[in-house]
C-alpha positions in Angstrom: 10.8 -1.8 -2.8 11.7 -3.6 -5.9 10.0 -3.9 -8.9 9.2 -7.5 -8.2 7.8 -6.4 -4.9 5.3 -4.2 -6.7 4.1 -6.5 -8.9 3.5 -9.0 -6.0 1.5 -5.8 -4.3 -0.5 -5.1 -7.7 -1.9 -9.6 -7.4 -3.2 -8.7 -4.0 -6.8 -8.8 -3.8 -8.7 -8.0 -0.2 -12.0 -8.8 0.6 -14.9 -6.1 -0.3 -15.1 -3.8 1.1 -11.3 -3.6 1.7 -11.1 -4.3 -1.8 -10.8 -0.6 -2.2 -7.2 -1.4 -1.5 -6.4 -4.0 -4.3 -3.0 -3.2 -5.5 -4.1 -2.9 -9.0 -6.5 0.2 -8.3 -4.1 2.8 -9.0 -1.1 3.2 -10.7 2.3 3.9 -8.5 3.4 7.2 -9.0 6.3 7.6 -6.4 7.6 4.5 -6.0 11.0 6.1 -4.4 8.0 6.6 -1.4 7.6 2.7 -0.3 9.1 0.4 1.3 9.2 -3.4 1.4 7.9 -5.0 4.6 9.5 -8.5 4.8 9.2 -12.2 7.7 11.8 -13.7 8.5 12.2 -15.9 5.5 12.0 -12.5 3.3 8.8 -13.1 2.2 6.9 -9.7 1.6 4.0 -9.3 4.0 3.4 -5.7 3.2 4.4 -2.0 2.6 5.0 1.5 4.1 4.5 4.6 2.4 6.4 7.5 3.7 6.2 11.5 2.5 7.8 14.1 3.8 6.0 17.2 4.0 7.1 21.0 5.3 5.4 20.4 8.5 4.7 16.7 9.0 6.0 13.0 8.0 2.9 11.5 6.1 2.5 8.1 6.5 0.5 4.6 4.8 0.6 0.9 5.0 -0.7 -1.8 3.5 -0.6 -5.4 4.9 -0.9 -8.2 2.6 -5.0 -9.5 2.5 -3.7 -13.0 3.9 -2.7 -11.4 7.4 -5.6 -8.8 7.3 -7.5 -9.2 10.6 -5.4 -11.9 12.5 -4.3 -9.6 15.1 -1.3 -8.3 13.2 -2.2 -4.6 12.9 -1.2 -2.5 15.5 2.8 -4.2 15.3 2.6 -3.7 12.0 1.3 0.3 12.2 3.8 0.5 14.6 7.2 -1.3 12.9 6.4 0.8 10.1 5.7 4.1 12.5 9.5 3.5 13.8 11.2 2.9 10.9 9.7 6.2 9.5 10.6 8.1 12.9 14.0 6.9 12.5 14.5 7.4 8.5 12.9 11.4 8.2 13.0 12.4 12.1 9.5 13.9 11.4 8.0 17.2 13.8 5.0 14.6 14.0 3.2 12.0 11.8 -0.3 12.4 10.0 -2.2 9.4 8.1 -5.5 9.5 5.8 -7.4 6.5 6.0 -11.0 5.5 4.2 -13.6 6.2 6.6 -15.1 3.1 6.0 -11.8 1.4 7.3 -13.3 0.9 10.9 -11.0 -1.7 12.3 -7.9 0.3 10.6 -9.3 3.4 12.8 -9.3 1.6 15.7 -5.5 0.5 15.3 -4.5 3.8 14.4 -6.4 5.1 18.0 -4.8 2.0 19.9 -1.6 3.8 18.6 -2.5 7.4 19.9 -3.4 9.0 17.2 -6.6 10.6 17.1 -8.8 12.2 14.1 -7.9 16.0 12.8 -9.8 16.5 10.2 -12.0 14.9 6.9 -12.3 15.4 3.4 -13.7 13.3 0.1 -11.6 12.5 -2.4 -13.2 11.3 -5.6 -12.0 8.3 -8.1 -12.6 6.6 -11.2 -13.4 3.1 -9.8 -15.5 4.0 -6.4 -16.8 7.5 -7.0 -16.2 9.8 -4.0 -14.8 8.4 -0.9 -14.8 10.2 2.7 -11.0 10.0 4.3 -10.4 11.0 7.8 -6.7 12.8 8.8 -5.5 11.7 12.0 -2.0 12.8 13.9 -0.2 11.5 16.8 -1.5 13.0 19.9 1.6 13.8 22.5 
């Protein structure tokens, strides 16, 4: 991603309670970690996060709030799920996603994985939040 692309990411604002995702809540720390998810015109429609861990490929998205819930989910999860195969050739991939983030759940199921594990993590803005881990299931 480029730095114009962040700053784009930092104006998008989702609807509550998604806005938990505005791209102004926290500071990027590893931006060597994203990528730029462009259309065909090479407007950016949204980002993939990849980390590489001893033992698993740890991966996020973000779509941009305009294209949230039209349907575009599950290609998206799973353009971004290829590229990141392809890039790290991972053992497997793990995600954390907000509880809350029902219909994000459901895409991340639709794309076989399933849930491992849950843990809070607590922040400045929204207090503690519940996360669930989820892994590909083979």
């Amino acid at each position: 991603m480029t730095q114009a692309d962040f700053d784009a990411m930092a104006s998008w604002r989702y609807e509550p309670p998604y806005d938990f995702y505005d791209g102004d809540v926290e500071p990027v720390l590893n931006p060597e970690r994203f990528f730029a998810a462009r259309d065909d015109d090479g407007d950016l429609i949204g980002h993939f996060y990849f980390e590489e861990k001893p033992d698993a490929l740890e991966y996020g998205l973000g779509l941009r709030p305009d294209l949230t819930g039209r349907g575009f989910g599950l290609d998206f999860f799973n353009a971004g799920l290829a590229f990141g195969r392809e890039r790290y050739r991972p053992p497997y991939v793990r995600l954390f996603v907000a509880a809350f983030n029902e219909r994000a759940v459901k895409v991340y199921e639709r794309a076989g994985f399933r849930e491992t594990g849950r843990h809070t993590r607590s922040f400045e803005r929204w207090g503690e939040v519940p996360f669930i881990e989820m892994e590909e299931q083979h």
